[in-house]
N, C-alpha and C positions, 0 to 999 in steps of 0.2 A: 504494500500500500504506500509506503512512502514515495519511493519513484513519481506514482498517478498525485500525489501533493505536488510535489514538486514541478511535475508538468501542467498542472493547472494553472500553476500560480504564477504565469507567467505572462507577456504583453501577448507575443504569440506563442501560439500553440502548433508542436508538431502533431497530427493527427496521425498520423501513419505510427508515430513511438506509442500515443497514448490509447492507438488501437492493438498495438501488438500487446503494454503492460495490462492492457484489461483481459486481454486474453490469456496472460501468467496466471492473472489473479484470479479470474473466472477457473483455471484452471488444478490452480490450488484450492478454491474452494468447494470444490465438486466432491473431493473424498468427505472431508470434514459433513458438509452437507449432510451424505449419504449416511452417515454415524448417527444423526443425529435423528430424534422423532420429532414433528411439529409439536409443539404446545410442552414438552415436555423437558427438564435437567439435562446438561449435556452428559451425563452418565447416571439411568432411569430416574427413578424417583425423586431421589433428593440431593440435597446439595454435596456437589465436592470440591476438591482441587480443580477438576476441569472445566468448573464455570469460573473458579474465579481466574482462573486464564481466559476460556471463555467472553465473559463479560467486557471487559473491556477489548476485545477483536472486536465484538460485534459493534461496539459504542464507538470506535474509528471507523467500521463499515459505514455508519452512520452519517458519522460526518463528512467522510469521503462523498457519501451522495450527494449531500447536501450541498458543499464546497465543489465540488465540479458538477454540479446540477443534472449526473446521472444517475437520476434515481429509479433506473432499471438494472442498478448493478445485482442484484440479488433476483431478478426475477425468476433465473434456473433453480434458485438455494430456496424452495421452499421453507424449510425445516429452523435453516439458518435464520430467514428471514423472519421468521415467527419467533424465534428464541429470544428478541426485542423485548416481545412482551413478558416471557420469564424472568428475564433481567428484572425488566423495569418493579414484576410487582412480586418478586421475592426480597422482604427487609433487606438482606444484605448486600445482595447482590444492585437491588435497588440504589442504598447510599451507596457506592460506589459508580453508579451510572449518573447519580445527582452531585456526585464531587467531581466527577469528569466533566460533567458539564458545567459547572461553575467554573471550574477553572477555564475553561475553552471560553467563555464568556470573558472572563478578564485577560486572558490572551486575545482576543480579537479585539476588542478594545484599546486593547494597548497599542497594535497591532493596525489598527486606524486610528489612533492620534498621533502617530509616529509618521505616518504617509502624511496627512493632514498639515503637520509641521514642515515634512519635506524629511524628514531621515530617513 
């Protein structure tokens, strides 16, 4: 994911590179996908170590859409793409999707008054 950051964030855009890194990334996420059930932990029922790895991937999935305004990057990842809502409304896993996102909020903030000034 970082690469498709870095090629967004940019005056111009190669399309040809940020169509081949979507295709790494579509391509790395197809197994994980596959692991995974909709609506449910990423290892069955309850919480483990591989949501909280988990969690924050899919919380950058997130804002990768958002930031390069391709929000059809998960439309092959079913599974993946519903595990949002896991995140979002297990406690723990929760504050951790609400501290990542606070903080991404004062990074972009800072982040446009820094252009704003001219840095």
């Amino acid at each position: 994911m970082g690469p498709l950051f870095s090629m967004f964030d940019t005056k111009t855009r190669d399309e040809a590179a940020i169509t081949a890194q979507i295709a790494k990334l579509d391509a790395a996420l197809k197994p994980l996908n596959d692991l995974l059930r909709p609506g449910k932990y990423a290892v069955g029922d309850s919480l483990t170590t591989a949501d909280v790895w988990l969690a924050p991937l899919r919380y950058m999935l997130e804002g990768l859409m958002s930031f390069s305004g391709r929000t059809d990057l998960l439309d092959g990842h079913t599974a993946l793409h519903a595990y949002r809502d896991v995140a979002q409304k297990d406690p723990n896993l929760g504050q951790i999707w609400r501290e990542m996102d606070e903080g991404l909020k004062v990074f972009m903030a800072s982040r446009a008054a820094a252009a704003a000034s001219g840095s």
